[in-house]
C-alpha positions, 0 to 999 in steps of 0.5 A: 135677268130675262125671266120675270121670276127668279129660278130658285122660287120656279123651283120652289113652287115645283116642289110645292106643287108636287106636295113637297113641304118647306121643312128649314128655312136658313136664316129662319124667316121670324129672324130679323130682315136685315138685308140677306146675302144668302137663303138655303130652303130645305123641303122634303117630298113624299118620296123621302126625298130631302131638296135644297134650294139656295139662292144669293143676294136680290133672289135671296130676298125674294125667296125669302118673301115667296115663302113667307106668304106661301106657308 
């Protein structure tokens, strides 16, 4: 990948920045970290609006991490 950062944790960092907020994290970040194939992010807005953020395998284990140290 060219980009130093993964394109689901780009798009989750807008969205907090736009005062969104992390609603579900699947599977739930207390949940045991036994290596992840797949993370599903749902975040609301302050329009109602309901985003989801998937990401697979190596991106899934960092998106795990940035929400981990982003709540």
């Amino acid at each position: 990948m060219l980009s130093s950062e993964f394109d689901s944790i780009s798009e989750l960092k807008k969205l907090l920045d736009a005062n969104c907020k992390i609603e579900k994290v699947q599977p739930p970040i207390f949940a045991s970290d036994t290596e992840v194939n797949i993370v599903i992010v749902t975040a609301v807005c302050p329009d109602g609006k309901i985003q989801t953020i998937k990401a697979y395998r190596e991106e899934a284990v960092a998106l795990r991490e940035f929400v981990r140290t982003h709540r």
